[in-house]
LOTOR-115103 format. One record per atom (N, C-alpha, C): x, y, z; residue in one letter; atom name; residue number from 0. Coordinates in steps of 0.02 Angstrom, whole numbers, padded with zeros to 5 digits. Example, Ala and Ser with C-alpha at 12.3 -4.5 7.8 and 13.67 -1.06 7.14 Angstrom:
2
+--------+--------+--------+------+------+-----+
!     px !     py !     pz ! rest ! atom !  nr !
+--------+--------+--------+------+------+-----+
!  00660 ! -00284 !  00390 !    A !    N !   0 !
!  00615 ! -00225 !  00390 !    A !   CA !   0 !
!  00660 ! -00165 !  00390 !    A !    C !   0 !
!  00642 ! -00112 !  00354 !    S !    N !   1 !
!  00684 ! -00053 !  00357 !    S !   CA !   1 !
!  00645 !  00002 !  00394 !    S !    C !   1 !
+--------+--------+--------+------+------+-----+
This chain:
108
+--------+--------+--------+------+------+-----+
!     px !     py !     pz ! rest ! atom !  nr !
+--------+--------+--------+------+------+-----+
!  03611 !  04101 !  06253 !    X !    N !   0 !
!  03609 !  04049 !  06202 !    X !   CA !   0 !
!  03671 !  04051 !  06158 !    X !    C !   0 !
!  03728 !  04064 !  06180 !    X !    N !   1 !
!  03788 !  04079 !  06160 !    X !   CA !   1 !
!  03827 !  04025 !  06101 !    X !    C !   1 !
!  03797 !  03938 !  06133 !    X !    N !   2 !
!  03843 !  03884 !  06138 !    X !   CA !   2 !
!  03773 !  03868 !  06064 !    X !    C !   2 !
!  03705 !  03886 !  06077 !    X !    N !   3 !
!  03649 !  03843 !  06051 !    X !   CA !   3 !
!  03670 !  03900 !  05973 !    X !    C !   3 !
!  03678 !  03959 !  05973 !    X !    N !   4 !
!  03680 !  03993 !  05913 !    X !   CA !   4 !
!  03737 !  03967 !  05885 !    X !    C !   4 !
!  03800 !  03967 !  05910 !    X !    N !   5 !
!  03863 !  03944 !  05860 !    X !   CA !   5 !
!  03850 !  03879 !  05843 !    X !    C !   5 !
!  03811 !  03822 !  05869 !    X !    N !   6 !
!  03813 !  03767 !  05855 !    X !   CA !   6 !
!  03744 !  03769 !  05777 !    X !    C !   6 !
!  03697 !  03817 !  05803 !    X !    N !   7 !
!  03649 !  03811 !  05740 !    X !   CA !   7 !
!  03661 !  03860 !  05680 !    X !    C !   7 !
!  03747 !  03891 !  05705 !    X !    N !   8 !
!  03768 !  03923 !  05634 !    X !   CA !   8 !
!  03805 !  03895 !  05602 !    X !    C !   8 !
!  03848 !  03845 !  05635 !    X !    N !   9 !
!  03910 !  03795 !  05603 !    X !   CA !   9 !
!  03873 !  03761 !  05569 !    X !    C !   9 !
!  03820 !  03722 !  05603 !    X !    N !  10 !
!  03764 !  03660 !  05568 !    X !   CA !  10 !
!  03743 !  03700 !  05500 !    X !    C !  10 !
!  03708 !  03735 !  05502 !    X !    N !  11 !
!  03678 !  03784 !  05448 !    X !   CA !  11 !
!  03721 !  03770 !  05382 !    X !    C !  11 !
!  03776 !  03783 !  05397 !    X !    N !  12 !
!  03855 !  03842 !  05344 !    X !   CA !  12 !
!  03875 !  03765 !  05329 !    X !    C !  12 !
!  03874 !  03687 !  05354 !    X !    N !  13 !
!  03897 !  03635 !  05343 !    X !   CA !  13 !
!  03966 !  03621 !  05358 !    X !    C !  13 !
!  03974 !  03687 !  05413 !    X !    N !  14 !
!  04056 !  03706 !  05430 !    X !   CA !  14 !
!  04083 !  03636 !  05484 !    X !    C !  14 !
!  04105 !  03591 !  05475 !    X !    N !  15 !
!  04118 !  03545 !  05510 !    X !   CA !  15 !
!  04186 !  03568 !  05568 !    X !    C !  15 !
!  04228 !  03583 !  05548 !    X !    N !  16 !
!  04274 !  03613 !  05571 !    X !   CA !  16 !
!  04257 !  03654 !  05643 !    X !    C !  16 !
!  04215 !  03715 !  05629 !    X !    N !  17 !
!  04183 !  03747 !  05661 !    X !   CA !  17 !
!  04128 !  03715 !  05715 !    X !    C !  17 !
!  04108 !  03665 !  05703 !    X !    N !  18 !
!  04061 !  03630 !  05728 !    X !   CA !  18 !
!  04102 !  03572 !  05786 !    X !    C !  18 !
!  04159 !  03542 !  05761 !    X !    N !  19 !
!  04200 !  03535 !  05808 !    X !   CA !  19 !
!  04246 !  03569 !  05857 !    X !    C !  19 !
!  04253 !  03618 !  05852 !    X !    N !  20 !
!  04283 !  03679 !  05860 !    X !   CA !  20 !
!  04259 !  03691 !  05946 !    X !    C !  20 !
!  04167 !  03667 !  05933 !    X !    N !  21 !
!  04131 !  03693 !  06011 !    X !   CA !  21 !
!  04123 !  03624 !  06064 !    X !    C !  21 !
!  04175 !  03575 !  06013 !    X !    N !  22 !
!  04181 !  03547 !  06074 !    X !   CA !  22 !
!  04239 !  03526 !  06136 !    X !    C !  22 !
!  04217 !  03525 !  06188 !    X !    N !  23 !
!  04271 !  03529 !  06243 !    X !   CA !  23 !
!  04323 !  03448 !  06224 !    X !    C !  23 !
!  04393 !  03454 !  06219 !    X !    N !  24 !
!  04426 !  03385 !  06225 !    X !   CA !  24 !
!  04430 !  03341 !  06241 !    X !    C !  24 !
!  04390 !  03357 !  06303 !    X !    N !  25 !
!  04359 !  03279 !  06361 !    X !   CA !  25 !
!  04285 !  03283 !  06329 !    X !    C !  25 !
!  04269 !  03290 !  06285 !    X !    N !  26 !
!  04191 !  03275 !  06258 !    X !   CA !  26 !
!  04192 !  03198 !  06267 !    X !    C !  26 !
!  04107 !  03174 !  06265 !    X !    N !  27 !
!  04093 !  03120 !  06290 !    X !   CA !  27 !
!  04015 !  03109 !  06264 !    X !    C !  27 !
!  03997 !  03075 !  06214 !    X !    N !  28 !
!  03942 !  03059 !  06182 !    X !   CA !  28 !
!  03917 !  03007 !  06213 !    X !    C !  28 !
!  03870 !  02983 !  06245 !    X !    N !  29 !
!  03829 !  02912 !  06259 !    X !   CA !  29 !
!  03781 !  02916 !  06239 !    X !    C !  29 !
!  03772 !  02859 !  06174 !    X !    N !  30 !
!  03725 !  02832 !  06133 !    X !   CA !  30 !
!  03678 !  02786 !  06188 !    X !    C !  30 !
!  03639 !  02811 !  06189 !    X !    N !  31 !
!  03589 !  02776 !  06238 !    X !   CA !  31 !
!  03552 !  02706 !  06187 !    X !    C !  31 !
!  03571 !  02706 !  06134 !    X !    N !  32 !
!  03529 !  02653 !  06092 !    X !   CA !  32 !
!  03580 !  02573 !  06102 !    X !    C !  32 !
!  03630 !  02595 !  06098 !    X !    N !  33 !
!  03696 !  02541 !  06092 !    X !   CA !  33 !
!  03749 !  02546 !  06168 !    X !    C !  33 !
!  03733 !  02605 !  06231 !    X !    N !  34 !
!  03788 !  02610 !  06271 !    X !   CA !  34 !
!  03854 !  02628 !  06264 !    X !    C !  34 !
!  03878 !  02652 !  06185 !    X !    N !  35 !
!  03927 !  02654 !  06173 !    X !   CA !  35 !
!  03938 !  02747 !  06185 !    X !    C !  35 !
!  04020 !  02749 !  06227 !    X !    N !  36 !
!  04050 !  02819 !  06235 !    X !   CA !  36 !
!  04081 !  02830 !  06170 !    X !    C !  36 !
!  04066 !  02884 !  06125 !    X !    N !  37 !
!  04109 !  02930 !  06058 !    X !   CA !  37 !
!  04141 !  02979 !  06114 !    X !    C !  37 !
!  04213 !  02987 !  06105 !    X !    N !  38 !
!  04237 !  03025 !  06148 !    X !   CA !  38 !
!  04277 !  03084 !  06088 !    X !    C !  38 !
!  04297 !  03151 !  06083 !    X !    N !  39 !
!  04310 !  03196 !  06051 !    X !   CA !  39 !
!  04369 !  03159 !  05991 !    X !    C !  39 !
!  04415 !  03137 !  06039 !    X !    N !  40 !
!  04458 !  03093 !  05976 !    X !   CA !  40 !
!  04452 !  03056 !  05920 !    X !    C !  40 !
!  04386 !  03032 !  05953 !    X !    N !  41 !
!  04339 !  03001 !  05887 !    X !   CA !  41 !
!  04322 !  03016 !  05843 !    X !    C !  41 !
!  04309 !  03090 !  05842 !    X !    N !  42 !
!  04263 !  03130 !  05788 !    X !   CA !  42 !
!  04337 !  03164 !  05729 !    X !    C !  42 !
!  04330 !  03159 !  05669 !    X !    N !  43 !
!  04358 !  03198 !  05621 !    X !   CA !  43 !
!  04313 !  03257 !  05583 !    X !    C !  43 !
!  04342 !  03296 !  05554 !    X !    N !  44 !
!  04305 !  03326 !  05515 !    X !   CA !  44 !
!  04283 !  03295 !  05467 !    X !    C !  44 !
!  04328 !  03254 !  05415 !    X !    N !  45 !
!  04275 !  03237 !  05381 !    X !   CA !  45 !
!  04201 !  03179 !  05395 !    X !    C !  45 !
!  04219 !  03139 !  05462 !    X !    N !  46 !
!  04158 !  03084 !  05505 !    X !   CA !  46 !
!  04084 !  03165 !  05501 !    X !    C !  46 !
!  04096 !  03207 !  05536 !    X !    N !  47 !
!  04047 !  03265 !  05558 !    X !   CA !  47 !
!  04036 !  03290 !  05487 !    X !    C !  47 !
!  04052 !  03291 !  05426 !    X !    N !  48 !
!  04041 !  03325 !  05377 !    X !   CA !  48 !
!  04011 !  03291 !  05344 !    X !    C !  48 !
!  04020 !  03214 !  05351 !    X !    N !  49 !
!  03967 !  03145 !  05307 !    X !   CA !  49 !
!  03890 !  03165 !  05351 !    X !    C !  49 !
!  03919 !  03175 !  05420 !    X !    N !  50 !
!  03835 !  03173 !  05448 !    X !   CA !  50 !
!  03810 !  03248 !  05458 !    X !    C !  50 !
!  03846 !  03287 !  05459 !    X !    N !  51 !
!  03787 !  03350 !  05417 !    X !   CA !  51 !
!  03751 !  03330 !  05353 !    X !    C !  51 !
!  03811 !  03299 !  05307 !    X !    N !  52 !
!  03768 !  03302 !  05216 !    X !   CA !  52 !
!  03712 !  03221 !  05238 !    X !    C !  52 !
!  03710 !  03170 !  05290 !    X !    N !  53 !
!  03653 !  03145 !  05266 !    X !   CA !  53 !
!  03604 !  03165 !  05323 !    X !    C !  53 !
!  03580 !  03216 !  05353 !    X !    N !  54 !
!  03549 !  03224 !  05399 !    X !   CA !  54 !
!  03501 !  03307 !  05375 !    X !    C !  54 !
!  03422 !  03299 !  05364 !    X !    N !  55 !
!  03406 !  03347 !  05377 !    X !   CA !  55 !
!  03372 !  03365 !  05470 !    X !    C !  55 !
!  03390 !  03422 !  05468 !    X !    N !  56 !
!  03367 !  03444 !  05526 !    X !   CA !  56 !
!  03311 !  03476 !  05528 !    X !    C !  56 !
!  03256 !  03494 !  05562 !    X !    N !  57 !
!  03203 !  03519 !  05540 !    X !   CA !  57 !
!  03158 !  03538 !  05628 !    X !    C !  57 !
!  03148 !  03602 !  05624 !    X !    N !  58 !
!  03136 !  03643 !  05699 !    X !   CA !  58 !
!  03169 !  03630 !  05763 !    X !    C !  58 !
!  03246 !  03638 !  05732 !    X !    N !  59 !
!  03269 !  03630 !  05812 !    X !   CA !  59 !
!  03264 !  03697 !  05831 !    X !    C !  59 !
!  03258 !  03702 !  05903 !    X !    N !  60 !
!  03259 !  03741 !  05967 !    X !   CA !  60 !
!  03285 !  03740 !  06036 !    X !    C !  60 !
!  03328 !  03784 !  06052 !    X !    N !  61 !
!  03347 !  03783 !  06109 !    X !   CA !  61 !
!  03262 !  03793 !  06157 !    X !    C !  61 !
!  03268 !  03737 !  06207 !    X !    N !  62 !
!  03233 !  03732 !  06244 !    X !   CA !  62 !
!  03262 !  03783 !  06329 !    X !    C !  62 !
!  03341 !  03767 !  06342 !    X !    N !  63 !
!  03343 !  03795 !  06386 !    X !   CA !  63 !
!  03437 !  03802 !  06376 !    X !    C !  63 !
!  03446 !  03854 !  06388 !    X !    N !  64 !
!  03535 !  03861 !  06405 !    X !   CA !  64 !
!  03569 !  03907 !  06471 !    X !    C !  64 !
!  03598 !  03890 !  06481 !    X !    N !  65 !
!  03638 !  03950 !  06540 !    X !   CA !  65 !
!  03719 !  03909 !  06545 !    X !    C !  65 !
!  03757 !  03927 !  06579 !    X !    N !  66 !
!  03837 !  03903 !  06601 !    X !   CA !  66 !
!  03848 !  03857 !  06591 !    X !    C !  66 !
!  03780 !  03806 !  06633 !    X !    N !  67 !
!  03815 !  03725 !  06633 !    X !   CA !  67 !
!  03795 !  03685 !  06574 !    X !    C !  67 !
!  03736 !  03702 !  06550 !    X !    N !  68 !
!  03695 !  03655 !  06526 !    X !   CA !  68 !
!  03662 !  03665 !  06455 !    X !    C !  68 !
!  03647 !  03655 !  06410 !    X !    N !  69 !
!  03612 !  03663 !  06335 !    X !   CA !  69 !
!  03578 !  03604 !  06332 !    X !    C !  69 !
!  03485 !  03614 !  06312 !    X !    N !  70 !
!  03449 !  03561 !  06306 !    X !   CA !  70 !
!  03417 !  03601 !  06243 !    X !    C !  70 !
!  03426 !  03536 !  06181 !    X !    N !  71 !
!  03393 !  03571 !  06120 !    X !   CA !  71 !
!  03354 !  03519 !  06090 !    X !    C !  71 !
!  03290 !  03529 !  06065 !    X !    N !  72 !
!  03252 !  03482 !  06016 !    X !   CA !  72 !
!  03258 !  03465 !  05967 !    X !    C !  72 !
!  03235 !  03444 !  05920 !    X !    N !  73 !
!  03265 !  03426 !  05844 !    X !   CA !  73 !
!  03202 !  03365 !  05812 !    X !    C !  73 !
!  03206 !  03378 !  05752 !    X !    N !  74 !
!  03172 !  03337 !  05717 !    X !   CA !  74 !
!  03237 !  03309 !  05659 !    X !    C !  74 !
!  03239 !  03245 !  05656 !    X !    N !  75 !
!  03302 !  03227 !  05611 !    X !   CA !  75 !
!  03253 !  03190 !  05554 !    X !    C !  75 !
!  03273 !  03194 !  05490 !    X !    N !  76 !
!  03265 !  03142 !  05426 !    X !   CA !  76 !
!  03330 !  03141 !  05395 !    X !    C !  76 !
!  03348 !  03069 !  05400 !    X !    N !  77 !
!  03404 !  03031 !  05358 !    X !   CA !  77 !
!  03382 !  03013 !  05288 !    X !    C !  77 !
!  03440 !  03008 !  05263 !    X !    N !  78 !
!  03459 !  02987 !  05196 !    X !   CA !  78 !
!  03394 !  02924 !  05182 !    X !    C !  78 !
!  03408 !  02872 !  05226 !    X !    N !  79 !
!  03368 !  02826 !  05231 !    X !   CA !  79 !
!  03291 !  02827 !  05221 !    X !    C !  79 !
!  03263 !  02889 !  05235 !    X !    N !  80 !
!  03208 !  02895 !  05250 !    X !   CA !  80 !
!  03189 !  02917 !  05335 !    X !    C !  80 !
!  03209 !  02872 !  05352 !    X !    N !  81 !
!  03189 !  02870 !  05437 !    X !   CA !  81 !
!  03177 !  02932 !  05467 !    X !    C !  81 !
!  03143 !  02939 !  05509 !    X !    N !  82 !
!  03145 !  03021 !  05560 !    X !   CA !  82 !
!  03155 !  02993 !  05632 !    X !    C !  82 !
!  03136 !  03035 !  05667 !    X !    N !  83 !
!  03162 !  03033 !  05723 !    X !   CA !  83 !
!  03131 !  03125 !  05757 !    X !    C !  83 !
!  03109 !  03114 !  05830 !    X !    N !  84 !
!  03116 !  03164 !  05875 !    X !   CA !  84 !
!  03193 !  03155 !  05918 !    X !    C !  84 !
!  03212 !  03208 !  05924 !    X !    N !  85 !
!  03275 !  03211 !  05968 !    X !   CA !  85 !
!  03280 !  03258 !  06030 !    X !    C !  85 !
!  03292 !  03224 !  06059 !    X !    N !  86 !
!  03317 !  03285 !  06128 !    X !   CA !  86 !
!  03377 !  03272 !  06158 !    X !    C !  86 !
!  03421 !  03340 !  06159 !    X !    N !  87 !
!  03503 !  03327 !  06185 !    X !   CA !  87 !
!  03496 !  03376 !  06238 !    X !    C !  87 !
!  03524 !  03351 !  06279 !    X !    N !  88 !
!  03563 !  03365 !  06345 !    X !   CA !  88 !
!  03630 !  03385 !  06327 !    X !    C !  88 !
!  03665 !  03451 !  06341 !    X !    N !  89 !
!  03729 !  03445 !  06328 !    X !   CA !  89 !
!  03750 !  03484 !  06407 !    X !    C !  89 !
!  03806 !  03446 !  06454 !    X !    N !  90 !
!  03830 !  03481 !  06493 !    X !   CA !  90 !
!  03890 !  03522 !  06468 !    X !    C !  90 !
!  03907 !  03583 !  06491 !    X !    N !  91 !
!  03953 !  03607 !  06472 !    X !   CA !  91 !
!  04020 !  03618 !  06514 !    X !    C !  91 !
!  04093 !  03631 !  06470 !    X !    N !  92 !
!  04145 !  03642 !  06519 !    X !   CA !  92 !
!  04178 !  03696 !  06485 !    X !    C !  92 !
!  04169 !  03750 !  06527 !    X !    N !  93 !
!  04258 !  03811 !  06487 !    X !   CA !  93 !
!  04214 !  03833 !  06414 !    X !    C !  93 !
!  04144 !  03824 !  06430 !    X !    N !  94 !
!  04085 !  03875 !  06380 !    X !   CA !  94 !
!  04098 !  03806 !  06317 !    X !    C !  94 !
!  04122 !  03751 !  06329 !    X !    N !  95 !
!  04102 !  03692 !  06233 !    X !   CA !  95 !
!  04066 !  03650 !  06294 !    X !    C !  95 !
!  04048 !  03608 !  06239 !    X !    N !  96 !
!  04013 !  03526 !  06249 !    X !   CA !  96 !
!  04073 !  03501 !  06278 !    X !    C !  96 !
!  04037 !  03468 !  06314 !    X !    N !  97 !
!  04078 !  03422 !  06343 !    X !   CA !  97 !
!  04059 !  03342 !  06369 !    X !    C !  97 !
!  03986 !  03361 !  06407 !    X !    N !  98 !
!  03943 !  03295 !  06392 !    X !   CA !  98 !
!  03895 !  03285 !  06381 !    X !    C !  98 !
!  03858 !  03253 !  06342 !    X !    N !  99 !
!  03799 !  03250 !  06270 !    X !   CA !  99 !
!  03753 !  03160 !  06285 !    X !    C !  99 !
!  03733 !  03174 !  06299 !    X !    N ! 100 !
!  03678 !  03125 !  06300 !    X !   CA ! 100 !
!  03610 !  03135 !  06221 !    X !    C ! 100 !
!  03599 !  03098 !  06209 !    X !    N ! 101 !
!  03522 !  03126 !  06178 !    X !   CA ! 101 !
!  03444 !  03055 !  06181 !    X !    C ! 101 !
!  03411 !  03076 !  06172 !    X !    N ! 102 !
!  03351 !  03032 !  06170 !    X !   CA ! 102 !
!  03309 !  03048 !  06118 !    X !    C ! 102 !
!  03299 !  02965 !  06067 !    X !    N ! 103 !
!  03269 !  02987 !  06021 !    X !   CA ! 103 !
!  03197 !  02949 !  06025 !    X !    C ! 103 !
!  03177 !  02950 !  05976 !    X !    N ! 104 !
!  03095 !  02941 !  05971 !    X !   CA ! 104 !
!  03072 !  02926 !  05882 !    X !    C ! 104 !
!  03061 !  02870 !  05855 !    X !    N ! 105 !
!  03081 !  02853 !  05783 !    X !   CA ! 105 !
!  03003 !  02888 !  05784 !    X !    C ! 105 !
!  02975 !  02922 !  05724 !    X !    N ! 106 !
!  02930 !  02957 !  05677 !    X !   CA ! 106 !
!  02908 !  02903 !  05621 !    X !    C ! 106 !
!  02847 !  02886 !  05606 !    X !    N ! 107 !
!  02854 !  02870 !  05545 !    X !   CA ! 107 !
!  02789 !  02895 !  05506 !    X !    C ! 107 !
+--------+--------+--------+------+------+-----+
């Protein structure tokens, strides 16, 4: 759980930096809600540091990790109110993220 601990200690610490840090350069986000690819170039520290401060997280768990792959759960509440169940898929390359899918599930 190498990739699932540094990612739920960066998140924790609000370390954005660090949190980008685990991901691979060819990273590749697909928003399954809109189809749209966020590819690593996209992301700044300060974009990842707005969405740590409006996002609580609440019982995530690594469900399963080894070489290729990280699948973790999550319960999200926004600023907004809104929640959400989450589940990410992350394939991995050279031990970072590299490709990230997730599926959510709105709470109310």
């Amino acid at each position: 759980m190498a990739l699932f601990n540094k990612w739920v200690k960066a998140w924790n610490n609000k370390d954005a930096k660090a949190f980008l840090d685990l991901h691979h350069l060819e990273f590749e986000f697909l928003f399954h809600s809109s189809g749209k690819v966020m590819k690593r170039a996209d992301m700044s520290v300060d974009m990842v540091a707005s969405i740590m401060g409006n996002e609580i997280i609440q019982n995530r768990r690594c469900i399963y990790e080894n070489d290729k792959i990280l699948v973790i759960h999550q319960f999200n509440k926004f600023v907004s109110g809104d929640k959400e169940a989450l589940m990410i898929t992350i394939l991995k390359k050279d031990g970072l993220m590299w490709r990230m899918e997730t599926g959510a599930t709105s709470i109310n």
